[in-house]
N, C-alpha and C positions, 0 to 999 in steps of 0.2 A: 784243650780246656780254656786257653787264653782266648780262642775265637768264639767259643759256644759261650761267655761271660760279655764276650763287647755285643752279640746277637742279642742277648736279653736286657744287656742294657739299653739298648737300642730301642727295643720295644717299649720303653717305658711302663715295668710291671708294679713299681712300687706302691704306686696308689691302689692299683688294684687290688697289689696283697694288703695293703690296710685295711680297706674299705672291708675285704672278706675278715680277719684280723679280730675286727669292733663289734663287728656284727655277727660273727659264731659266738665268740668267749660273752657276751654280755648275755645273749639268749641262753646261751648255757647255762651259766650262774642264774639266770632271772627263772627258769623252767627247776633249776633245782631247789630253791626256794622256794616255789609252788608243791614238788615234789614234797618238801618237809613237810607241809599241811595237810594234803592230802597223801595223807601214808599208801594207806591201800592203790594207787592210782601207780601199777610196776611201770608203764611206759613212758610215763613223766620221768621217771630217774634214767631209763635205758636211754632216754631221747636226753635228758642231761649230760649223759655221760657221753655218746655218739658226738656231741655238739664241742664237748671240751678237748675231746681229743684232733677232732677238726680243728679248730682254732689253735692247740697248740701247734699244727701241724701249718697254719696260717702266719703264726707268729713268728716262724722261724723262716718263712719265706718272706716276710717286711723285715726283719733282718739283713738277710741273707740280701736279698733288692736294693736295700737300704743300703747297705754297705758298699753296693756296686756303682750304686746312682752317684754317692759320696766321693768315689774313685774318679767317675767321669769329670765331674765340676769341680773339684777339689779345687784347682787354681783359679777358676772364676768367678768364686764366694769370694764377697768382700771380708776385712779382716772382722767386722763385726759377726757375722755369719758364722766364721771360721769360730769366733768366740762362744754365741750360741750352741754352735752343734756340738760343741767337746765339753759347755758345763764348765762351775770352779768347784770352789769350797762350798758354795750355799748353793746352791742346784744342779740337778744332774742333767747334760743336754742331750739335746734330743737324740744319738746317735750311743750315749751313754746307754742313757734310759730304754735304749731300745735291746740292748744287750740284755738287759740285767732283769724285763720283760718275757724273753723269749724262753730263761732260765726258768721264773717263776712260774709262767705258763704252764715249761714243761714238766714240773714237778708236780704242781695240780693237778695235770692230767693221770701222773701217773698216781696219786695219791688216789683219786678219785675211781682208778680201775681197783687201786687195792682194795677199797671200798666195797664194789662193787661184787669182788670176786669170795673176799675171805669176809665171816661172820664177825671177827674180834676188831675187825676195822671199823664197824658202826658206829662203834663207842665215838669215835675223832669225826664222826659225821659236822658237827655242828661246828667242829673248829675249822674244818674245810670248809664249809659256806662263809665263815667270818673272813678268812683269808684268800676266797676266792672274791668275795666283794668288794677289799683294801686292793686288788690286784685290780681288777677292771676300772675302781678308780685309778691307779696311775695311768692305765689305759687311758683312760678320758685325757687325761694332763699330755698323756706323752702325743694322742692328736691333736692339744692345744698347740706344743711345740712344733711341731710340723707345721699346722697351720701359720706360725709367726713366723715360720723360716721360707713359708711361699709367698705370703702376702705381704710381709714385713720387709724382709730382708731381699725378696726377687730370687730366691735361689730355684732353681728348675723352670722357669722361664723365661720366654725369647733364646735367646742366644743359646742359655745354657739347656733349655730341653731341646733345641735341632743339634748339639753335640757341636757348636760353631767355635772355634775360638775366638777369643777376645782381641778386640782392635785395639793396636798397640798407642799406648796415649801420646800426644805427640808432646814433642818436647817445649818447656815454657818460652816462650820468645818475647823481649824487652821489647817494650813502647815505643817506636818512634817516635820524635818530637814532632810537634804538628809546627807546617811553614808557616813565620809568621808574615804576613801580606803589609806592605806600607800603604796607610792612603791619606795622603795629603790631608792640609787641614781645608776646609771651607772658605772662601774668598767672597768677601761680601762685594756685592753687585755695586757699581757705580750708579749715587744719585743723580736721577733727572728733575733737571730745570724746571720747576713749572712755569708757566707765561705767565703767572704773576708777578715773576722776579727773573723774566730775559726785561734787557737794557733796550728790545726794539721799541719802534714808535708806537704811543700810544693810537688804537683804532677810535675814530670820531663817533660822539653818539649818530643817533641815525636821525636825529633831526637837524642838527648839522649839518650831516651829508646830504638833506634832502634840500637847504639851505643856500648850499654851494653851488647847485647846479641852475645855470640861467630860466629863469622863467619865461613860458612859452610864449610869452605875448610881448615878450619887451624885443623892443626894435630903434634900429638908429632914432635922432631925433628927427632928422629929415624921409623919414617912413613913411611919417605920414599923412605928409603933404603933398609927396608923387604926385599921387592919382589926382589931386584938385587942380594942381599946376597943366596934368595934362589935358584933365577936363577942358579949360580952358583952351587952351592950345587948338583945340580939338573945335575948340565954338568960333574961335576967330578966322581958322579955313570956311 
Protein backbone atom coordinates (compact mmCIF):
# COMPACT_ATOMS: atom_id res chain seq x y z
CA UNK A 1 0.00 0.00 0.00
CA UNK A 2 2.94 2.12 1.09
CA UNK A 3 4.39 1.74 -2.55
CA UNK A 4 1.07 2.09 -4.61
CA UNK A 5 0.64 5.93 -2.36
CA UNK A 6 4.62 7.13 -3.20
CA UNK A 7 3.37 5.94 -7.35
CA UNK A 8 0.52 8.35 -7.13
CA UNK A 9 2.29 10.75 -5.45
CA UNK A 10 4.72 10.77 -7.93
CA UNK A 11 2.34 11.45 -10.57
CA UNK A 12 1.34 14.38 -9.40
CA UNK A 13 -2.61 13.90 -9.40
CA UNK A 14 -3.78 16.72 -7.05
CA UNK A 15 -4.45 19.41 -9.39
CA UNK A 16 -6.03 17.27 -11.61
CA UNK A 17 -8.54 15.92 -8.89
CA UNK A 18 -9.29 19.75 -8.33
CA UNK A 19 -9.57 20.99 -11.50
CA UNK A 20 -12.30 17.73 -12.13
CA UNK A 21 -13.49 18.75 -8.19
CA UNK A 22 -14.85 22.63 -9.39
CA UNK A 23 -15.93 21.75 -12.36
CA UNK A 24 -18.41 18.57 -11.74
CA UNK A 25 -19.92 20.13 -8.35
CA UNK A 26 -20.40 23.77 -9.72
CA UNK A 27 -22.15 22.44 -13.06
CA UNK A 28 -24.18 20.27 -10.83
CA UNK A 29 -25.53 22.73 -8.56
CA UNK A 30 -25.80 25.47 -11.65
CA UNK A 31 -27.91 22.62 -13.99
CA UNK A 32 -30.05 21.99 -10.83
CA UNK A 33 -31.13 25.42 -10.58
CA UNK A 34 -31.96 25.58 -14.20
CA UNK A 35 -33.75 22.33 -13.24
CA UNK A 36 -35.86 24.31 -10.50
CA UNK A 37 -37.38 26.63 -13.45
CA UNK A 38 -38.00 24.43 -15.69
CA UNK A 39 -39.82 21.75 -13.94
CA UNK A 40 -41.11 19.64 -16.60
CA UNK A 41 -37.29 19.41 -18.18
CA UNK A 42 -36.64 15.32 -16.19
CA UNK A 43 -33.04 15.21 -17.66
CA UNK A 44 -31.87 18.45 -16.27
CA UNK A 45 -32.47 17.03 -12.71
CA UNK A 46 -30.92 13.26 -13.74
CA UNK A 47 -27.87 15.15 -15.37
CA UNK A 48 -27.84 17.31 -11.96
CA UNK A 49 -27.78 14.52 -9.99
CA UNK A 50 -25.26 12.25 -12.26
CA UNK A 51 -22.90 15.47 -11.93
CA UNK A 52 -23.14 15.56 -7.93
CA UNK A 53 -22.30 12.43 -7.30
CA UNK A 54 -19.31 12.65 -9.63
CA UNK A 55 -17.91 15.51 -7.92
CA UNK A 56 -18.57 14.09 -4.70
CA UNK A 57 -16.73 11.15 -5.91
CA UNK A 58 -13.91 14.05 -7.07
CA UNK A 59 -13.78 15.63 -3.86
CA UNK A 60 -12.74 12.87 -2.02
CA UNK A 61 -9.99 12.12 -4.53
CA UNK A 62 -8.40 16.06 -3.89
CA UNK A 63 -8.55 14.92 -0.61
CA UNK A 64 -7.37 11.85 -0.67
CA UNK A 65 -4.15 13.56 -3.35
CA UNK A 66 -4.25 16.40 -1.14
CA UNK A 67 -3.18 14.57 1.82
CA UNK A 68 -0.57 12.64 0.02
CA UNK A 69 0.99 15.68 -1.85
CA UNK A 70 1.14 17.20 1.98
CA UNK A 71 3.01 13.98 3.33
CA UNK A 72 5.75 14.27 0.45
CA UNK A 73 6.67 18.26 1.18
CA UNK A 74 5.77 18.27 4.57
CA UNK A 75 9.36 19.32 5.66
CA UNK A 76 9.98 21.59 2.74
CA UNK A 77 7.04 24.13 3.29
CA UNK A 78 8.48 27.03 5.04
CA UNK A 79 7.08 27.56 8.51
CA UNK A 80 4.59 30.20 7.10
CA UNK A 81 3.18 27.59 4.53
CA UNK A 82 3.14 25.07 7.49
CA UNK A 83 0.84 27.88 9.13
CA UNK A 84 -1.44 28.53 6.04
CA UNK A 85 -2.28 24.80 5.35
CA UNK A 86 -3.35 23.93 9.00
CA UNK A 87 -5.64 27.37 9.47
CA UNK A 88 -6.10 29.02 13.29
CA UNK A 89 -9.03 30.54 15.16
CA UNK A 90 -10.24 32.80 12.38
CA UNK A 91 -9.74 30.60 9.25
CA UNK A 92 -9.75 27.24 8.17
CA UNK A 93 -6.67 26.16 5.92
CA UNK A 94 -6.33 24.89 3.17
CA UNK A 95 -5.81 21.09 4.06
CA UNK A 96 -8.57 21.91 6.92
CA UNK A 97 -11.06 23.01 4.49
CA UNK A 98 -10.48 20.37 2.43
CA UNK A 99 -11.68 17.90 4.84
CA UNK A 100 -14.62 19.39 6.00
CA UNK A 101 -15.48 19.77 1.98
CA UNK A 102 -15.33 16.40 0.94
CA UNK A 103 -17.89 15.74 4.05
CA UNK A 104 -20.20 18.06 2.82
CA UNK A 105 -20.00 17.05 -0.60
CA UNK A 106 -20.71 13.90 0.38
CA UNK A 107 -23.79 14.34 2.14
CA UNK A 108 -25.26 16.44 -0.87
CA UNK A 109 -24.88 13.95 -2.90
CA UNK A 110 -26.45 11.61 -0.85
CA UNK A 111 -29.14 14.04 0.14
CA UNK A 112 -29.72 14.81 -3.40
CA UNK A 113 -30.28 10.76 -4.51
CA UNK A 114 -32.85 10.74 -1.53
CA UNK A 115 -34.49 13.36 -3.52
CA UNK A 116 -34.22 11.85 -6.28
CA UNK A 117 -35.57 8.43 -5.32
CA UNK A 118 -38.45 8.93 -2.45
CA UNK A 119 -41.53 11.62 -3.20
CA UNK A 120 -41.63 13.06 0.61
CA UNK A 121 -37.94 14.20 -0.15
CA UNK A 122 -39.11 17.17 -2.70
CA UNK A 123 -40.43 19.07 0.03
CA UNK A 124 -36.30 19.77 1.26
CA UNK A 125 -35.73 20.31 -2.63
CA UNK A 126 -35.14 23.97 -2.12
CA UNK A 127 -33.01 23.84 1.01
CA UNK A 128 -30.56 21.52 -0.98
CA UNK A 129 -30.11 24.04 -3.62
CA UNK A 130 -29.48 26.80 -0.86
CA UNK A 131 -26.96 24.58 0.76
CA UNK A 132 -25.45 23.18 -2.31
CA UNK A 133 -24.67 26.85 -3.33
CA UNK A 134 -23.02 27.98 0.24
CA UNK A 135 -20.93 24.74 -0.34
CA UNK A 136 -19.59 25.43 -3.99
CA UNK A 137 -18.80 28.77 -2.60
CA UNK A 138 -16.39 27.46 -0.02
CA UNK A 139 -15.25 25.70 -2.95
CA UNK A 140 -14.26 28.75 -4.70
CA UNK A 141 -12.46 29.96 -1.36
CA UNK A 142 -10.78 26.73 -0.59
CA UNK A 143 -9.22 27.11 -4.73
CA UNK A 144 -8.35 30.53 -3.41
CA UNK A 145 -6.25 28.88 -0.78
CA UNK A 146 -4.36 26.53 -2.82
CA UNK A 147 -3.81 28.95 -5.20
CA UNK A 148 -1.81 31.25 -2.33
CA UNK A 149 -0.07 28.14 -1.09
CA UNK A 150 1.46 27.70 -5.08
CA UNK A 151 1.92 31.08 -5.93
CA UNK A 152 2.50 32.72 -2.51
CA UNK A 153 4.18 30.47 -0.47
CA UNK A 154 6.25 28.05 -3.58
CA UNK A 155 4.78 25.11 -2.03
CA UNK A 156 4.70 22.16 -5.01
CA UNK A 157 7.28 23.78 -6.94
CA UNK A 158 10.82 23.37 -8.20
CA UNK A 159 12.34 21.32 -5.85
CA UNK A 160 9.44 20.24 -4.01
CA UNK A 161 7.35 18.97 -7.19
CA UNK A 162 10.53 16.75 -8.61
CA UNK A 163 10.24 15.16 -4.86
CA UNK A 164 14.21 16.79 -4.25
CA UNK A 165 15.25 17.22 -0.97
CA UNK A 166 16.33 20.49 0.35
CA UNK A 167 19.82 21.80 0.37
CA UNK A 168 21.01 21.82 3.57
CA UNK A 169 21.62 25.72 4.57
CA UNK A 170 25.08 26.24 5.24
CA UNK A 171 26.25 27.40 8.30
CA UNK A 172 26.52 31.41 9.25
CA UNK A 173 30.35 32.17 8.97
CA UNK A 174 31.93 35.69 10.78
CA UNK A 175 33.34 38.41 8.52
CA UNK A 176 36.72 38.57 8.16
CA UNK A 177 38.42 41.77 8.85
CA UNK A 178 39.48 43.28 5.54
CA UNK A 179 43.72 44.02 5.51
CA UNK A 180 44.44 47.17 6.19
CA UNK A 181 47.13 48.37 3.49
CA UNK A 182 49.85 51.34 4.70
CA UNK A 183 50.56 54.08 2.14
CA UNK A 184 52.77 56.60 2.95
CA UNK A 185 51.90 60.08 2.89
CA UNK A 186 52.90 62.23 -0.30
CA UNK A 187 56.26 63.97 -0.47
CA UNK A 188 56.18 67.26 -2.05
CA UNK A 189 58.52 67.47 -5.05
CA UNK A 190 61.76 69.69 -4.67
CA UNK A 191 61.47 73.37 -6.10
CA UNK A 192 63.44 74.28 -9.21
CA UNK A 193 65.40 77.25 -9.64
CA UNK A 194 64.29 79.42 -12.14
CA UNK A 195 67.08 81.42 -14.23
CA UNK A 196 65.86 84.34 -12.94
CA UNK A 197 67.09 83.70 -9.58
CA UNK A 198 70.54 81.21 -10.33
CA UNK A 199 73.59 83.63 -9.25
CA UNK A 200 75.26 82.70 -12.91
CA UNK A 201 76.47 85.66 -15.13
CA UNK A 202 74.11 87.72 -16.44
CA UNK A 203 73.88 86.99 -20.79
CA UNK A 204 74.64 90.45 -22.74
CA UNK A 205 72.04 91.98 -24.71
CA UNK A 206 72.65 91.23 -28.28
CA UNK A 207 73.64 94.59 -29.33
CA UNK A 208 76.44 94.48 -27.01
CA UNK A 209 77.60 91.24 -28.25
CA UNK A 210 77.40 92.51 -31.70
CA UNK A 211 79.42 95.46 -30.19
CA UNK A 212 82.19 93.32 -28.85
CA UNK A 213 83.22 91.86 -31.78
CA UNK A 214 86.00 93.60 -34.04
CA UNK A 215 84.94 95.35 -36.97
CA UNK A 216 85.69 93.96 -40.36
CA UNK A 217 87.46 96.87 -41.76
CA UNK A 218 89.56 97.96 -38.87
CA UNK A 219 93.40 97.17 -39.32
CA UNK A 220 96.75 98.03 -37.86
CA UNK A 221 97.56 101.75 -38.14
CA UNK A 222 100.30 100.84 -40.52
CA UNK A 223 97.85 98.80 -42.96
CA UNK A 224 97.55 101.07 -44.70
CA UNK A 225 100.36 102.54 -46.03
CA UNK A 226 101.94 98.94 -47.00
CA UNK A 227 101.04 99.03 -50.36
CA UNK A 228 102.00 102.98 -51.14
CA UNK A 229 105.44 102.40 -49.46
CA UNK A 230 105.79 99.46 -51.84
CA UNK A 231 104.40 101.12 -54.68
CA UNK A 232 107.17 103.14 -54.45
CA UNK A 233 109.75 100.85 -53.91
CA UNK A 234 108.51 99.31 -56.86
CA UNK A 235 109.08 102.83 -59.17
CA UNK A 236 112.53 103.33 -58.01
CA UNK A 237 113.83 99.75 -59.59
Amino acid sequence: MENFEKLLSGMQLHPVADHYTVALLTVAVVIDLIAAVFASRAWLRSTALTLMILGALAAAASYATGDMEADRIWDMMSPEAHQYFKGNIHFLGHGALGYELMIAFGVLAIWRLLIAMFGFMQESRGLYLLAAAIAVGFLFYQGHTGGELVYRYGVGTGPMASGATPAPTPAPQEAAPLPTVYVPPETPAPAIPTAAASPGPATPPASTTGSLMPPAASASPSSGKAPAARSTAEANL
